[in-house]
ROLUM-543143 format. One record per residue: residue in one letter; x, y, z of N, C-alpha, C, O in turn. Coordinates in Angstrom, 1 decimal. Example, Ala and Ser with C-alpha at 12.3 -4.5 7.8 and 13.67 -1.06 7.14 Angstrom:
// ROLUM-543143
aa/n_X/n_Y/n_Z/ca_X/ca_Y/ca_Z/c_X/c_Y/c_Z/o_X/o_Y/o_Z
A/13.2/-5.7/7.8/12.3/-4.5/7.8/13.2/-3.3/7.8/14.2/-3.3/8.5
S/12.8/-2.2/7.1/13.7/-1.1/7.1/12.9/0.0/7.9/13.4/1.1/8.0
// end
This chain:
// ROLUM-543143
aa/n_X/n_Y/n_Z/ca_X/ca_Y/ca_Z/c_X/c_Y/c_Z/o_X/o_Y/o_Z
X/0.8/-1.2/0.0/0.0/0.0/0.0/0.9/1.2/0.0/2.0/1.2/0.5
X/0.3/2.5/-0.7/1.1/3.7/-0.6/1.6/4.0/0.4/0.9/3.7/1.4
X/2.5/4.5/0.7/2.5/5.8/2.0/2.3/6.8/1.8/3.4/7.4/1.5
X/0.9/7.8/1.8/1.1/9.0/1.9/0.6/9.6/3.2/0.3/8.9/4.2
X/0.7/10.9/3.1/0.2/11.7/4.0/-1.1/12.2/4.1/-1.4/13.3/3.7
X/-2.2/11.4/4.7/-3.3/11.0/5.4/-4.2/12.8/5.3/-5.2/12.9/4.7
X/-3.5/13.8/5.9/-3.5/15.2/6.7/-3.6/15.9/5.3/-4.5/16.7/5.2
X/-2.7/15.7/4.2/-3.1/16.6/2.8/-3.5/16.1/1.8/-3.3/16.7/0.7
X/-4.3/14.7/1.9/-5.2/14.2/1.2/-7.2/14.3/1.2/-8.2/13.9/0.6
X/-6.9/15.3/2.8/-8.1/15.7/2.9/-8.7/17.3/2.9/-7.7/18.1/3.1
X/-9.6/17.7/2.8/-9.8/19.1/2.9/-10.7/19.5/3.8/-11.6/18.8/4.1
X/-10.6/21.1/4.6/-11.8/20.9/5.7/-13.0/21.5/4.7/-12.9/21.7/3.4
X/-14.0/21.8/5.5/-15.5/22.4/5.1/-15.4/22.9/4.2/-15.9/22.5/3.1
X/-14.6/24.3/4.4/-14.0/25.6/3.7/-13.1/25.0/2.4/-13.5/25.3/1.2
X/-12.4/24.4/2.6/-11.3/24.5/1.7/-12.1/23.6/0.6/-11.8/23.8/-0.6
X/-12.9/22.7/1.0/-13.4/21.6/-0.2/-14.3/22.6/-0.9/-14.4/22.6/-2.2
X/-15.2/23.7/0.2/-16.1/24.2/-0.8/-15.1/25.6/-1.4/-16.0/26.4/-1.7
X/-14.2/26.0/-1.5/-13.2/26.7/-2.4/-13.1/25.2/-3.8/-13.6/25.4/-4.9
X/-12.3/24.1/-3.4/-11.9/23.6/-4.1/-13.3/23.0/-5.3/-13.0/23.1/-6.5
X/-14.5/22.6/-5.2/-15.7/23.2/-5.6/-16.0/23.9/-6.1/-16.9/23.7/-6.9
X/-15.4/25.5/-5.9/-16.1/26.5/-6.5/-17.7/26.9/-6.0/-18.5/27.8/-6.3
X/-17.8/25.9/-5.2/-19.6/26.0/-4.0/-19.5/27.1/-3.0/-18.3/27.5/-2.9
X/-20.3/27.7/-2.0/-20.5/28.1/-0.3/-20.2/26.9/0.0/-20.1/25.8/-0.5
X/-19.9/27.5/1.1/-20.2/26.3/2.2/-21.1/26.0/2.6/-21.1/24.7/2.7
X/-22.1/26.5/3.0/-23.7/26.5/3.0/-23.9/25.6/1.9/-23.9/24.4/2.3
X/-24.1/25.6/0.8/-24.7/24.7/-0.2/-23.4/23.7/0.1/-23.9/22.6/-0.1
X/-22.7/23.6/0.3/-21.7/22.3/0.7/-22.5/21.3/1.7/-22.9/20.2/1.5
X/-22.5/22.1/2.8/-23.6/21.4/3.7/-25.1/21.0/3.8/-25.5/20.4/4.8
X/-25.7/21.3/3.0/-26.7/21.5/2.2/-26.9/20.0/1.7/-27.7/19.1/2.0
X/-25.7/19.8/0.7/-25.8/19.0/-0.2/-25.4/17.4/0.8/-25.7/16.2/0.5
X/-24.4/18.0/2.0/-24.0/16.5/2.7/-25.8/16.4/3.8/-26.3/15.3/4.2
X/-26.1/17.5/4.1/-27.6/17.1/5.0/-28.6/16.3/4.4/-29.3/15.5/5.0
X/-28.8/16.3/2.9/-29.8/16.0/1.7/-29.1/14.5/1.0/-29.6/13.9/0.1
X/-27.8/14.2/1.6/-27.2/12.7/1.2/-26.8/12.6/-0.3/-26.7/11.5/-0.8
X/-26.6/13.9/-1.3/-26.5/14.0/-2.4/-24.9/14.7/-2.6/-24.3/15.2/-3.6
X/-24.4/14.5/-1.4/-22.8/15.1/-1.7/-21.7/14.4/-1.8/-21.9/13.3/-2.4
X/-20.6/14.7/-1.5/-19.7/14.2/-1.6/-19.2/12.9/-0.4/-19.7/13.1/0.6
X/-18.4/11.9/-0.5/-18.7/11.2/0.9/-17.6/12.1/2.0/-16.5/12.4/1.6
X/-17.8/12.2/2.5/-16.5/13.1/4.1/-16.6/11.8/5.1/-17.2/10.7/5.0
X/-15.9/12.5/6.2/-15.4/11.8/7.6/-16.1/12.7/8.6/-16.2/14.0/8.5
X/-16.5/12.1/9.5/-17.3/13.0/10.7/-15.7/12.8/11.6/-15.6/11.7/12.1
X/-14.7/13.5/11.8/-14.6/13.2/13.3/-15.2/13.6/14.9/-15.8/14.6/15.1
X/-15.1/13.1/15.3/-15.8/13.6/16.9/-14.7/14.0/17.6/-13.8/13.2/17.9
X/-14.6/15.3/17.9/-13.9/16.1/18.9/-13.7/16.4/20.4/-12.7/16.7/21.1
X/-15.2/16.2/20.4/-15.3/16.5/22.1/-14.9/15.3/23.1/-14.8/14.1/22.8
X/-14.8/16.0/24.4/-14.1/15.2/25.4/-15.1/13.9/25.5/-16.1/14.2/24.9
X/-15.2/12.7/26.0/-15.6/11.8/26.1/-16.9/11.5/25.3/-18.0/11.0/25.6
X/-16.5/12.1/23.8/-17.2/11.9/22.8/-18.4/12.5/22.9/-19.4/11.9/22.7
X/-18.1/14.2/23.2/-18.5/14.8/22.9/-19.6/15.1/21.6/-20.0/14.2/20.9
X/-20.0/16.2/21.4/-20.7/16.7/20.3/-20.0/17.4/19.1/-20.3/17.4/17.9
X/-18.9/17.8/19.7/-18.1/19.0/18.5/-17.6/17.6/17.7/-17.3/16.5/18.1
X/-17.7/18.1/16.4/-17.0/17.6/15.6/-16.5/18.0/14.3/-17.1/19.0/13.9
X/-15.7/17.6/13.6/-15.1/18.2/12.3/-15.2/17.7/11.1/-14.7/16.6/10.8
X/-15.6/18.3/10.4/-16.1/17.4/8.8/-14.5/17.5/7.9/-13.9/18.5/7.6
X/-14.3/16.2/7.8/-13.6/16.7/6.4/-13.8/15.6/5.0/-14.5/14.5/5.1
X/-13.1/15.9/3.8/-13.5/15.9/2.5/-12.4/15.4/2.3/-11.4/16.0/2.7
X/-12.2/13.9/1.8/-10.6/13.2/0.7/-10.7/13.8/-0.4/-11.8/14.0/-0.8
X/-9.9/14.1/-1.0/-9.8/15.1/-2.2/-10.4/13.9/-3.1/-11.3/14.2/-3.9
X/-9.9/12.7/-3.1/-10.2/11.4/-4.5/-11.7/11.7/-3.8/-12.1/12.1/-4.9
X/-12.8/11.8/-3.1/-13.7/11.7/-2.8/-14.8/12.8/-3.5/-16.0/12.7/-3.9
X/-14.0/14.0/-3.3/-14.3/15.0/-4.1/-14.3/15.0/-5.3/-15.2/15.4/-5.9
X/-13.3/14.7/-5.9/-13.2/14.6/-8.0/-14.0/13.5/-8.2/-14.5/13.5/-9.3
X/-14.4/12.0/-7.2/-15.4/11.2/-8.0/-16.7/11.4/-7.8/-17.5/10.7/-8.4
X/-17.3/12.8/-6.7/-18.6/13.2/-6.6/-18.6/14.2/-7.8/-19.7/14.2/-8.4
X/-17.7/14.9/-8.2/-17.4/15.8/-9.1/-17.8/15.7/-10.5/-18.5/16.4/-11.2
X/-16.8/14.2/-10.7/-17.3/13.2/-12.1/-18.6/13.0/-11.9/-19.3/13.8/-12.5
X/-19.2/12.3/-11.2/-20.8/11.6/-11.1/-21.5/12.9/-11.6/-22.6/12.8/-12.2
X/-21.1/14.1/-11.4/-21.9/15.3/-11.7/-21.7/15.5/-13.2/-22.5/16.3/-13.8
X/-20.8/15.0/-14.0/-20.7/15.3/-15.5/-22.2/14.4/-16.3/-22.6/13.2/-16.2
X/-22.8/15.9/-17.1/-24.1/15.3/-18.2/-23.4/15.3/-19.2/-22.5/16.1/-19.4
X/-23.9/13.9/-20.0/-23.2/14.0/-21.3/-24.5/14.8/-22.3/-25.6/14.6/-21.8
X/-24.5/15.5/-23.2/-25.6/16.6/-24.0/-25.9/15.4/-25.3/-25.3/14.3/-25.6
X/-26.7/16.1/-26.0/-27.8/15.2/-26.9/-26.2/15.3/-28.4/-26.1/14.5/-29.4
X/-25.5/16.1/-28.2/-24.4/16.2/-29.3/-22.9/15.3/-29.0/-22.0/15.2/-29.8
X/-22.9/14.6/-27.7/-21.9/13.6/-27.5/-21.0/14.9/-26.8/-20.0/14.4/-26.2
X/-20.8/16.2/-26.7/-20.2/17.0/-26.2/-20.8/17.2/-24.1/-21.9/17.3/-23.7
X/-19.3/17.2/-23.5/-19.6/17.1/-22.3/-19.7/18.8/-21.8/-19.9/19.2/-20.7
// end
């Protein structure tokens, strides 16, 4: 298996909806409605707490990304 770096293969809230071109608001939007991209919940708070932190694998992002390409009635994407 590869070795990479785990930490810059993911993006937080912000940076995925930069890397998108989305808000964040419709970022979250789209993960509330189960039509987004897949992320990681971690859970932050002390004895499993409530806070928690969303983040986004970048391969997770370019294949919700793809799934979003229409092909048009002329074979052009």
């Amino acid at each position: 298996m590869k070795n990479e770096n785990k930490t810059e293969a993911v993006l937080t809230q912000k940076e995925a909806a930069e890397y998108l071109k989305l808000s964040v608001s419709t970022l979250k939007r789209l993960r509330a409605n189960g039509i987004g991209a897949k992320y990681i919940k971690l859970k932050t708070g002390a004895n499993g707490g409530k806070n928690t932190k969303i983040l986004y694998p970048i391969v997770e992002l370019d294949k919700w990304l793809d799934s979003q390409s229409i092909q048009t009635a002329g074979g052009e994407q």
